[in-house]
C-alpha positions, 0 to 999 in steps of 0.5 A: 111406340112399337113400329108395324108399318110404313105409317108408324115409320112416318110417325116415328120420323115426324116425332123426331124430326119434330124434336130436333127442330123444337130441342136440338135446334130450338135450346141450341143445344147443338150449334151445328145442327141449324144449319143442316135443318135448315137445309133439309139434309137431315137423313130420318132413317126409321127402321122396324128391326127389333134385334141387335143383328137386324139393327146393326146391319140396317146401321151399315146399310146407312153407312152405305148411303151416307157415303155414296151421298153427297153433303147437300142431299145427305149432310147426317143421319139420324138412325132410328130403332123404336123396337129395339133396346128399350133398356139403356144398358143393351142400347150401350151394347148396340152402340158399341158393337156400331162402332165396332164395325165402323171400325172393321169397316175402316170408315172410324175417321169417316164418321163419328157416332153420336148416341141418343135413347130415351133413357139415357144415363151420363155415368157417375151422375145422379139418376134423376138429374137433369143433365140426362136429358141433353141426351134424351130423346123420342126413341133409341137413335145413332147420329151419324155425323160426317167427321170431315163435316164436323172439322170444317165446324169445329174450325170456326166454333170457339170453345165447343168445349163449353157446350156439354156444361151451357146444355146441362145448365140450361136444362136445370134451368128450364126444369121438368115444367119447362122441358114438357112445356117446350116440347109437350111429347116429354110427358109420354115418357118422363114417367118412365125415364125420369129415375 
């Protein structure tokens, strides 16, 4: 899906949003997530940019909000780019180059960068394994996570170590049959992800 317009943005943050609320909460794959969507304090940021630049300066300008909000209104943002790095291998570029100016920007112990794209490859793992898909969603996003936020979380989790491997076992429990079965929208783009 290609965004041209304020409708296809819409569409493109409900698909998301629809995502995190079915698989990232849904599965538990992120016990901290629950609580931020039940606030209704998830930023879907959808933008139309289509090259690394133009994405990397609407990521600052998110940097910019997230900061200038307070948690309850703007607690963590989901950076959305349909139109830009398809290829997994340029999304890791863009990833880093983010980071990158997180760091320049001396804002690296302010917040924290997760990493989403529908392609998306654990290294050192088999192609078609499954546990790619802890990390596989709609379109190519940044999770921008507020490290003091995150703290405050961690401080009352026990072992948040553990989650990674309980994520990966769960998806080679529910299998391909049971992915698209949760969340039928897995099927539009399994055939051209699944390797």
């Amino acid at each position: 899906m290609k965004i041209s317009s304020e409708q296809d943005k819409v569409a493109a943050a409900t698909l998301t949003r629809a995502w995190v609320e079915t698989m990232v909460v849904g599965l538990n794959l992120c016990p901290f997530a629950a609580p931020v969507v039940k606030q209704d304090s998830v930023r879907y940021s959808v933008t139309d940019a289509a090259t690394d630049e133009d994405v990397a300066a609407g990521f600052l300008g998110e940097l910019d909000l997230i900061q200038r909000s307070d948690e309850k209104s703007v607690a963590t943002t989901l950076y959305i780019f349909p139109n830009a790095t398809a290829d997994f291998y340029d999304y890791l570029d863009l990833l880093h180059t983010c980071e990158r100016l997180l760091d320049q920007a001396g804002m690296s112990e302010q917040f924290q960068v997760a990493s989403f794209h529908p392609g998306y490859l654990f290294a050192g793992v088999d192609q078609d394994d499954l546990s790619h898909w802890t990390n596989r969603s709609p379109f190519p996003m940044l999770h921008i996570i507020r490290e003091n936020q995150m703290s405050r979380v961690l401080a009352h989790y026990k072992d948040p170590d553990a989650i990674p491997e309980r994520n990966i076992a769960l998806m080679h429990e529910l299998g391909k049959a049971g992915l698209i079965e949760r969340f039928p929208p897995l099927a539009d783009y399994w055939d051209t992800h699944a390797r």
